[in-house]
N, C-alpha and C positions, 0 to 999 in steps of 0.2 A: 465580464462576469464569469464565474469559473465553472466550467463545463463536470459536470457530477454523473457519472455513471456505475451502475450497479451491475457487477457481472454475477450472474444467478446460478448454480451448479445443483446440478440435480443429487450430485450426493450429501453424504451424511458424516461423510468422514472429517476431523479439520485437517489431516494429510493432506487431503483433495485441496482445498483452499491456499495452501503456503504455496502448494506445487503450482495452482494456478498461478498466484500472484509474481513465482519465478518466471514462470512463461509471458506474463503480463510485462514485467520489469524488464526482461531482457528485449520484448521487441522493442519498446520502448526506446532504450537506449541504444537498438539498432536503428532504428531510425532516426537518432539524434536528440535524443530529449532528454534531459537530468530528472532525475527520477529522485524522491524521496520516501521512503516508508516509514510508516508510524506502524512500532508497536507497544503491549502494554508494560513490558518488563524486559531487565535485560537477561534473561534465561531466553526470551524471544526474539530480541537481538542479537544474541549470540547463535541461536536457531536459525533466523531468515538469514546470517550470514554464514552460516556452515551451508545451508542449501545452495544460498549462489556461490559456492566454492563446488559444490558437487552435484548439481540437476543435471548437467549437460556437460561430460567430461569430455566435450569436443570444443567446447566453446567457453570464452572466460566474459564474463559480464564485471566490470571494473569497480568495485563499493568499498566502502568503508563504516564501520560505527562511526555516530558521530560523539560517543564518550573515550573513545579513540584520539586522544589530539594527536599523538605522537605520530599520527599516518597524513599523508595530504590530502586534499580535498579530493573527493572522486565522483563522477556522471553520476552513480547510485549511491545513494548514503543512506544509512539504518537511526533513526530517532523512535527515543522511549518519550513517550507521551508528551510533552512539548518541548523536545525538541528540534527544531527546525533549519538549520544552518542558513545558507545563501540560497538554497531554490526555491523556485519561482516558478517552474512550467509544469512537473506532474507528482500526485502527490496519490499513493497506494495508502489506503488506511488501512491498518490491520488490527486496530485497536477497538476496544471496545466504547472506544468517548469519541466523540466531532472532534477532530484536532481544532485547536482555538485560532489557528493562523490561516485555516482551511481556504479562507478567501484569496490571499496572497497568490494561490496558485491557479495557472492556465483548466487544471485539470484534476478533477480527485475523480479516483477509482473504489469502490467499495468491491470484496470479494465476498460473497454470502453460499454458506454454504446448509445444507438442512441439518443443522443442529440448535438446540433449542436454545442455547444464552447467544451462539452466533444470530439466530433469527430474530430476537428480543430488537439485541441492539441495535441489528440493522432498521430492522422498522421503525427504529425509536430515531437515529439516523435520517433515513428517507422522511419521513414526517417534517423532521428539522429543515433540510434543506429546499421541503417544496414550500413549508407554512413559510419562509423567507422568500423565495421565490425565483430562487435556482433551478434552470435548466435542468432536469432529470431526467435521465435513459438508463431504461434496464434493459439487460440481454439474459436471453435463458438459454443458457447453455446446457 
C-alpha cells in the first residue's frame, strides 16, 4: 500500500515549496529511487525543470519532461496532470488534484505550504487518502 506523506512548511511563500520539493527530489534520487512529479501545467513543468537545472549548481539531479519524447527516460521525470510514464517507487505531487495512478507507487509525497488554495487542496488531499485508508505522516517542518 503506498506510503503518503505530507511535508508541512511553515511558510507562505509557493517559492518555499518548489525549493522544498527540489530538495526532496534530489535526496531521493541520491538514494536510489525514481522519482516522478505531478504538476498542473506545463509553464509548471517547465519551472520544476528549470529549478532542477539550477537549486544546486554543485550537483546535477538527472530528469526529463515527460511531454519531452525526444529525451530518454530519466531517475526524475516531470508529468502534467496524468501523466505518469514507467515509475513505480516515489511520486511528489505538486498538483492541485490526487494524481489518479497515485496507488501505483511505493510512495507519494505532498509539499504544503501556508497559502490559502495550497492549503484547500491539500486538506481536501489528506481527507482523500485517510477516508481510503492510506498510511499518512505529516512532518512539520
Amino acid at each position: 500500500m503506498t506510503e503518503v506523506s505530507f511535508y508541512i512548511l511553515q511558510d507562505s511563500e509557493l517559492q518555499a515549496r518548489w525549493h522544498f520539493a527540489c530538495r526532496l527530489i534530489e535526496k531521493a534520487h541520491r538514494l536510489g529511487h525514481q522519482v516522478l512529479v505531478t504538476v498542473d501545467s506545463a509553464a509548471d513543468a517547465q519551472h520544476m525543470d528549470d529549478l532542477l537545472w539550477n537549486f544546486h549548481p554543485e550537483s546535477f539531479v538527472p530528469h526529463r519532461r515527460l511531454d519531452a519524447l525526444d529525451q530518454p527516460p530519466a531517475p526524475v521525470e516531470i508529468g502534467i496532470k496524468n501523466e505518469y510514464g514507467d515509475h513505480h517507487d516515489v511520486l511528489v505531487n505538486l498538483s492541485q488534484q490526487v494524481p489518479e495512478q497515485f496507488s501505483r507507487f511505493e510512495r507519494l509525497s505532498e509539499v504544503v505550504v501556508q497559502e490559502p488554495q495550497v492549503l484547500q487542496s491539500t486538506r481536501e488531499h489528506f481527507s482523500f487518502y485517510k477516508a481510503r485508508g492510506y498510511p499518512v505522516q505529516w512532518r512539520n517542518l
